[in-house]
C-alpha positions in Angstrom: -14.5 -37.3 16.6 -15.9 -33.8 16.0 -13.8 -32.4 18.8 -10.5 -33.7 16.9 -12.2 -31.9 13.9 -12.0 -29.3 15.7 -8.4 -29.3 17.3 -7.3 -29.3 13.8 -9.3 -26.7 12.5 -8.2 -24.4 15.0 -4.4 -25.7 14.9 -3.7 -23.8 11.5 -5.5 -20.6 12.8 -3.2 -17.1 13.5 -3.0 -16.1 16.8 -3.3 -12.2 17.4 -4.5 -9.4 19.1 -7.6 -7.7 16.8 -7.5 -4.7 19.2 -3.7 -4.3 18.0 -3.8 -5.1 14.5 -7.1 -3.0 14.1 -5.0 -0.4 15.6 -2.4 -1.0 13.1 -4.9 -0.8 10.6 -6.1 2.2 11.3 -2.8 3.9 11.4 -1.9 2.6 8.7 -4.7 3.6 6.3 -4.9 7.0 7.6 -0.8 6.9 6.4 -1.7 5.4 3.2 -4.2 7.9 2.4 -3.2 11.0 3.8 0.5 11.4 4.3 2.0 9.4 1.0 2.8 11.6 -1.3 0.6 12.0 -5.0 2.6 10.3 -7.8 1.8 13.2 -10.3 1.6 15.8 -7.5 4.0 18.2 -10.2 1.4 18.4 -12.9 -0.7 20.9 -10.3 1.9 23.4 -11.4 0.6 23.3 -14.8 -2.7 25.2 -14.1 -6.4 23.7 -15.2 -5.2 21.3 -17.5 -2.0 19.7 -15.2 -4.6 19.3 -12.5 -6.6 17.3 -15.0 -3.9 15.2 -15.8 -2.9 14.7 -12.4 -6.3 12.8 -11.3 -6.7 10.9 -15.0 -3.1 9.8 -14.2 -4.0 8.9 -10.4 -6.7 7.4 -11.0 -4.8 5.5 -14.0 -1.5 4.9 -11.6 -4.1 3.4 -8.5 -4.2 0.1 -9.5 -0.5 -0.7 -11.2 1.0 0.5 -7.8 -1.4 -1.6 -5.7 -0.5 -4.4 -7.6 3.1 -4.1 -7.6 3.1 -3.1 -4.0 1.2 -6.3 -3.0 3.8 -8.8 -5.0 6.3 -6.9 -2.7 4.8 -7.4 -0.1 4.0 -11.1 -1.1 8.1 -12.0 -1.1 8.6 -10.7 2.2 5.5 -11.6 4.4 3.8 -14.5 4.5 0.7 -14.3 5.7 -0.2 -17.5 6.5 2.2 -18.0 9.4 3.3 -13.9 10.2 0.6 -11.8 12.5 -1.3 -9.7 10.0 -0.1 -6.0 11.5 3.4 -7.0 10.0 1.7 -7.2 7.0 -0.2 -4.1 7.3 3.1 -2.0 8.5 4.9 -2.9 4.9 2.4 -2.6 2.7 2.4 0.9 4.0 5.9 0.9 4.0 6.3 -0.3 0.6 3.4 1.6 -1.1 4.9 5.0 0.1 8.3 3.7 -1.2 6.8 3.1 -4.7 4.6 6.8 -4.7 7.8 8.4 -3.5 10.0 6.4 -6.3 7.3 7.2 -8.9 7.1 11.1 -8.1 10.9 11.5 -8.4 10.9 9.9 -11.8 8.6 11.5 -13.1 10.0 14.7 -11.8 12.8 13.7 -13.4 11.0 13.1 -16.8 9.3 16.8 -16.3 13.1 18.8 -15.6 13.7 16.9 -18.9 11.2 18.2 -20.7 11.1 21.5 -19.7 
C-alpha cells in the first residue's frame, strides 16, 4: 500500500536535468541583472538630482515590472507540466522586453518635455 502511495506521488513529479536548468538559471540571472537595460537609465543625464531619481524610480519600478512580467509569463508557461528552464528563458525574455518597452516610453515622455 505505501509503495502505491508512492507511485503516485512521484507520478505528478517534473522530470528534468538540475545540472541544465541550474545552468539556465544561472545564465539567466546574470542576463537579468547585468545586461537588461535600466528603465530610467536617461535621468543620469540630469546630473545629482536625475541620478537620484533614477534609483527612487528603480527601486519604485522593481516590483510593478516583476509582477507584470510574472502574469506574462503565467499565460504562456505552465509550470506544472513544462521543464522549469522554459520558464526561466521567458521570464528573462519577457522582463527585458518590459525594461526595454518602459525605457522607450519614457524616453519618449522626456523628448516631450524637453
Amino acid at each position: 500500500m505505501e509503495r502505491i502511495k508512492l507511485l503516485r506521488k512521484n507520478k505528478n513529479k517534473r522530470l528534468y536535468n538540475k545540472k541544465i536548468y541550474n545552468a539556465f538559471k544561472k545564465g539567466n540571472g546574470y542576463v537579468r541583472d547585468k545586461i537588461t537595460p535600466d528603465p530610467l537609465n536617461q535621468l543620469n543625464e540630469y546630473g545629482i538630482f536625475g541620478k537620484v531619481v533614477n534609483k527612487i524610480g528603480n527601486k519604485i519600478l522593481k516590483k510593478p515590472i516583476h509582477k507584470l512580467t510574472r502574469s506574462l509569463v503565467g499565460n504562456i508557461y505552465d509550470f506544472k507540466k513544462e521543464k522549469p528552464y522554459k520558464g526561466s528563458i521567458l521570464y528573462t525574455i519577457i522582463k527585458v522586453g518590459v525594461c526595454l518597452t518602459v525605457s522607450l516610453i519614457f524616453c519618449g515622455i522626456l523628448r516631450v518635455i524637453e
